[in-house]
C-alpha positions in Angstrom: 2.3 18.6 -0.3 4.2 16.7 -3.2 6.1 13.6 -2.2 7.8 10.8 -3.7 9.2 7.8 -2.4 12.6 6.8 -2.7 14.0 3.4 -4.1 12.1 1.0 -4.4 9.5 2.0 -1.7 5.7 2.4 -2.3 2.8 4.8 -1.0 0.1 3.2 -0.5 -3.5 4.8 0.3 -5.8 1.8 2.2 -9.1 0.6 1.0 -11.7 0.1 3.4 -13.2 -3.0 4.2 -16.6 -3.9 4.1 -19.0 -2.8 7.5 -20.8 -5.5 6.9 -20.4 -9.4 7.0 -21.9 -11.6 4.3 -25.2 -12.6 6.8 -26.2 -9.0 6.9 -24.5 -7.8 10.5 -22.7 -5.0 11.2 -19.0 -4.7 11.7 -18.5 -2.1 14.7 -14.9 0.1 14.7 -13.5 -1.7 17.4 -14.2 -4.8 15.7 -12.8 -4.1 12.5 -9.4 -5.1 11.4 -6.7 -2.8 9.5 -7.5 -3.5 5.6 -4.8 -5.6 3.5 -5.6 -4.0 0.2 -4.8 -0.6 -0.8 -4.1 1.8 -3.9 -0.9 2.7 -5.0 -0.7 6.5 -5.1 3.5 6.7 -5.9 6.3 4.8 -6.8 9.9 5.4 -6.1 12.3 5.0 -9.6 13.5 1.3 -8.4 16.1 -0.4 -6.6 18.8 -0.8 -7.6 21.6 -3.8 -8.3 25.5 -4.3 -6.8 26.6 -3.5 -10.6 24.3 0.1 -10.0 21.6 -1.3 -12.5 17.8 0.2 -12.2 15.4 -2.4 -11.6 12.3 -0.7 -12.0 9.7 -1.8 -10.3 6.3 -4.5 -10.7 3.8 -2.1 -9.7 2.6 1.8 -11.0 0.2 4.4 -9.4 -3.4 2.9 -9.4 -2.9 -0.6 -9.1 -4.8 -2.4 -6.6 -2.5 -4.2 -4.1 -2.6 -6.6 -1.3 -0.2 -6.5 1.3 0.7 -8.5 4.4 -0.8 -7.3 7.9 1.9 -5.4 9.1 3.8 -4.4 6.7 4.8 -0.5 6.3 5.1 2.7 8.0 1.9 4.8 8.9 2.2 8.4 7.8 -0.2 11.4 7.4 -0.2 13.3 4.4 -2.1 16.3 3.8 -4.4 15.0 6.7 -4.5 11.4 4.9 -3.4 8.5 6.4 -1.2 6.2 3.9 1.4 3.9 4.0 4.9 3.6 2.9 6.2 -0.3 2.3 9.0 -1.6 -0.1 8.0 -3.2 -3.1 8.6 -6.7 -1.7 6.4 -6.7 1.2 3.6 -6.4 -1.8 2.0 -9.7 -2.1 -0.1 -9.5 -5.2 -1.8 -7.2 -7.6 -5.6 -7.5 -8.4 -6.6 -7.6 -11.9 
C-alpha cells in the first residue's frame, strides 16, 4: 500500500537497538527499551506559513533520525510497524 504523509508529518521506520550491552550480556525483550533512532521512509510536502508559504521540510527519505521517547503515532503498514511524528518532534539527524 502506497502512502504519504501530509504536512509536515514524517514516517518513520525504527532501527533496532543493539541485544547486547558493551560487557558482552544479553539484552532480553522485556528488558529492551523502544529505539530513538529510525529511518525516514516519507516526507509530507511541508507546512505551511499564515501568509500560505511552503516551508519545506529539514529532513528527506533515508536520513537517519533521532527522536524523543514518545513521540509519534504507532501504525502498521503492509505488516510493518512505523511511526508517523511532525517534523519538529525530530531532534537531530546523523551524519
Amino acid at each position: 500500500m502506497k502512502f504519504s504523509p501530509l504536512h509536515d508529518r514524517v514516517l518513520v521506520r525504527r532501527i533496532e537497538g543493539e541485544e547486547k550491552t558493551k560487557g558482552g550480556l544479553i539484552i532480553p525483550d522485556s528488558a529492551k527499551e523502544k529505539p530513538s533512532e529510525g529511518q525516514v521512509v516519507s516526507v509530507g510536502p511541508g507546512a505551511r506559513k499564515d501568509s500560505g508559504e511552503l516551508i519545506a521540510p529539514t529532513v528527506k527519505a533515508g536520513d537517519k533520525i533521532l527522536f524523543g521517547k514518545w513521540s509519534g503515532t504507532e501504525i502498521k503498514l503492509d505488516g510493518e510497524d512505523l511511526l508517523i511524528m511532525k517534523e519538529s518532534d525530530i531532534l537531530g539527524v546523523f551524519a
